[in-house]
N, C-alpha and C positions, 0 to 999 in steps of 0.2 A: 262509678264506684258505689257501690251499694252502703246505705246508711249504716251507724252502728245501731241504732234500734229496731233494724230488721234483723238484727242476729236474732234474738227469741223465737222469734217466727217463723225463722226460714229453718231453727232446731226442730222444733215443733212439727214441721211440716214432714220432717226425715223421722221423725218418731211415729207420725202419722200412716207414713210409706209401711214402715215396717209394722206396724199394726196389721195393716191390711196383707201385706204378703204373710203373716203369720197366722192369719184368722183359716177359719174351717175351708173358703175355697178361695186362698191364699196360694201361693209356693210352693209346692211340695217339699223343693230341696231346704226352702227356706224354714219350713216346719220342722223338717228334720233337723234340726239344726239342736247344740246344746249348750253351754257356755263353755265346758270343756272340746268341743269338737270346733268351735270357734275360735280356739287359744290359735293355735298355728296360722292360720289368716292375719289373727291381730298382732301379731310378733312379724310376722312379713311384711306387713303395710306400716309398721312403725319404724323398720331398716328401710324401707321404701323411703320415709317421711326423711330419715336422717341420711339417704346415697342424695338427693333432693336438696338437699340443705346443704353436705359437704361439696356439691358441683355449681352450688350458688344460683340455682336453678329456678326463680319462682313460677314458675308456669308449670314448671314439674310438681314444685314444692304444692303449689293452689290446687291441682289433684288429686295430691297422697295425704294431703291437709283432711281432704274430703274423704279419702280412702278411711284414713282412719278414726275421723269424727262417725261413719257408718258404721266403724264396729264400737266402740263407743254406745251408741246408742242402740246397736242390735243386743249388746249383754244391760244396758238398762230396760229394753222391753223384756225382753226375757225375766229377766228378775221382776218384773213388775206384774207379769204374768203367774210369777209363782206367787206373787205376794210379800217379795219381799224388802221392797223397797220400791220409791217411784223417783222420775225422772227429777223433780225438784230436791229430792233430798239428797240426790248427788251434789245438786249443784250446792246447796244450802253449808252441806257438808264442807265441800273443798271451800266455799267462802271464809266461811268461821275458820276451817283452819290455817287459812292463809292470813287471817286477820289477826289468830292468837301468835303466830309464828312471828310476826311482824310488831312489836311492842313500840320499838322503838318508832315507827310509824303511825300505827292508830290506838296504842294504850298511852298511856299516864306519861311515856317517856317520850311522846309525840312532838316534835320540836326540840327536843334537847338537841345540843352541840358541847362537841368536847369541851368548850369554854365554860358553858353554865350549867355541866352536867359531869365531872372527871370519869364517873363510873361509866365503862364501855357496856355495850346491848348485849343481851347473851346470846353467845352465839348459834347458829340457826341448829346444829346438832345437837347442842347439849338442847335448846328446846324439843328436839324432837325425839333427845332420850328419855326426855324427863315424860311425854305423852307415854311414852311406848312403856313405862315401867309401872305397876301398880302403884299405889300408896302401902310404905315401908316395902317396898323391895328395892335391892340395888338398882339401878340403871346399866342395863347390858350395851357397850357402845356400840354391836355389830351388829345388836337385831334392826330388822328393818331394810339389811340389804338382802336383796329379794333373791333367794335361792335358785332361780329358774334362768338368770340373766346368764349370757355369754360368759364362760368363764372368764377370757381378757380384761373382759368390763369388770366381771364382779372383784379380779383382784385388783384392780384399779380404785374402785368403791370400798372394799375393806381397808387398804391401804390409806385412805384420804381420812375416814373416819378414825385410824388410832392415830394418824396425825392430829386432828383435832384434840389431841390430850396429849400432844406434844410428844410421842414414840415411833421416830423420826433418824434417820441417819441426818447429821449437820449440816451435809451438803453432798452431791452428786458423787464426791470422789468413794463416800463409804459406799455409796448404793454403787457405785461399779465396782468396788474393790470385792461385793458381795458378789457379783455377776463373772466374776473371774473366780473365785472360791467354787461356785456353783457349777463351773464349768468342770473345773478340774476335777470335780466329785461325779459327772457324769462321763468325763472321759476316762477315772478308774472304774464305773461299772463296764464300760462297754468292754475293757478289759480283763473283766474278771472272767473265769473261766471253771465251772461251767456259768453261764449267762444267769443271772438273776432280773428275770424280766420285771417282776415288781419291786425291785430297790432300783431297777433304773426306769421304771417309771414316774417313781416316787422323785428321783433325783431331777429326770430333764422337767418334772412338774416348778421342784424349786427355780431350776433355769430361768421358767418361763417367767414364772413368779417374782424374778428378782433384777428380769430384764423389764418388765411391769414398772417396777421401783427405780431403774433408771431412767424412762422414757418420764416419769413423773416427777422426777426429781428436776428433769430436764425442763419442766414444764409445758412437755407435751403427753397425746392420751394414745395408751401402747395401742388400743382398738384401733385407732385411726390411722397411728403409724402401719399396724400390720395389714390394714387395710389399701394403705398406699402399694406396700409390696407386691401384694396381690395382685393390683391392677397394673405394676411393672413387669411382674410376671406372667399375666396375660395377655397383655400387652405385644411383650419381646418375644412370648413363645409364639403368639399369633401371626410373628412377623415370620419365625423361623419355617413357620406353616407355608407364608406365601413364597419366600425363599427356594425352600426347597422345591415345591410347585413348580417354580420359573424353571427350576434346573430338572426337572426329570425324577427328583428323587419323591419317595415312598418314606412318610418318615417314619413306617413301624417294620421298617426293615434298613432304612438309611446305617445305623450304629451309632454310636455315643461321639466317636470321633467327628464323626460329618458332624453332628447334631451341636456339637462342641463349638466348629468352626462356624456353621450358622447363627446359633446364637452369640457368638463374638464379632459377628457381623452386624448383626442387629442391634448387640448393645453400641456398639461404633456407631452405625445410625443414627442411633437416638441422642445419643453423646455428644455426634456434629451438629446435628439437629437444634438441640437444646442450647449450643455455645453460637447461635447463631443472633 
């Protein structure tokens, strides 16, 4: 097992790598490179880090660990190449602010306990509304979720943060009584005639949005729920693949009915499968 105070060193050395592929007879691809043309790698290797993590995987996980500690460090040389920042002030940065976030750990409130202390910690949003907002301006609760994320996720994130200020259905039964509201408002678009594509876009968006709100209420995360499905669904169509295979059929000419009973064969499968 490798020490913890070779971590510095063994960073260092991957900072070192990439200096060198980026120098004048370096990499080519790796020169080409920009911090923007690098987004989409670093967004793939962090779903990497988290398929890794939700299959409980660490041998997967200790690779995509690495996958994306490299882009990490490919947008800190970059940046340190333009001048504007360097690899220490990342780190110096996320310390401090992991230290000011934490009060109730390494400030003045360090050891308090609800017995010698009644006053609760503030809690970790409002500290981090209060960074995000000038001096004399309000505190906006939603800046800071990151505009670019998965929409799933992000309404998942915005959702958590107006909880933090307590605007919140009481409990599960309103956020499904809203999920049943939302349905019935996408099944009068599909009805309407002629079609209003953008009111019922607008609409199956709230759907999504308010099935988000019951999977959280639920105390699960809709990402990972809809992410389960996915892999039921390629899963069972995969089977329907091998299905069809054994019996002769073509499934882009099979028809919805075979296609029907293949797949009710497969979810049967899995079904017995699972109750076993």
């Amino acid at each position: 097992m490798t020490e913890p105070d070779a971590t510095p060193a063994a960073f260092e050395d991957l900072l070192t790598l990439l200096r060198r592929l980026l120098a004048d007879d370096g990499c080519a691809w790796d020169r080409a490179q920009t911090p923007r043309s690098l987004l989409p790698y670093l967004v793939e290797e962090a779903y990497e880090v988290r398929e890794a993590v939700l299959a409980g995987d660490d041998a997967a996980l200790l690779g995509e660990l690495g996958d994306l500690a490299l882009h990490v460090a490919f947008q800190t040389v970059l940046a340190e190449r333009r001048g504007a920042f360097t690899n220490a002030q990342v780190f110096e940065r996320i310390v401090e602010k992991m230290v000011r976030r934490h009060p109730h750990v390494f400030g003045e409130a360090a050891g308090r306990t609800p017995a010698s202390d009644p006053l609760p910690p503030v809690p970790w949003e409002e500290l981090k509304r209060r960074e995000r907002s000038a001096p004399g301006e309000p505190a906006r609760l939603l800046e800071g979720v990151p505009r670019a994320l998965p929409a799933l996720l992000k309404a998942q994130r915005l959702q958590e943060r107006a909880v933090s200020v307590g605007f919140d259905w009481p409990d599960v039964r309103g956020a499904l009584a809203k999920l049943r509201e939302e349905l019935v408002e996408v099944s009068a678009q599909l009805h309407t005639s002629p079609p209003d594509a953008a009111a019922l876009e607008e609409e199956l968006g709230d759907l999504l949005f308010a099935a988000v709100n019951v999977a959280r209420k639920a105390g699960l995360v809709g990402e990972d729920a809809l992410e389960r499905a996915n892999a039921k669904f390629r899963r069972r169509f995969e089977r329907v693949e091998e299905l069809a295979a054994e019996r002769g059929l073509d499934v882009a000419t099979a028809g919805l009915a075979a296609l029907d009973a293949l797949w009710d064969e497969a979810k049967s499968e899995e079904d017995g499968s699972s109750g076993q």
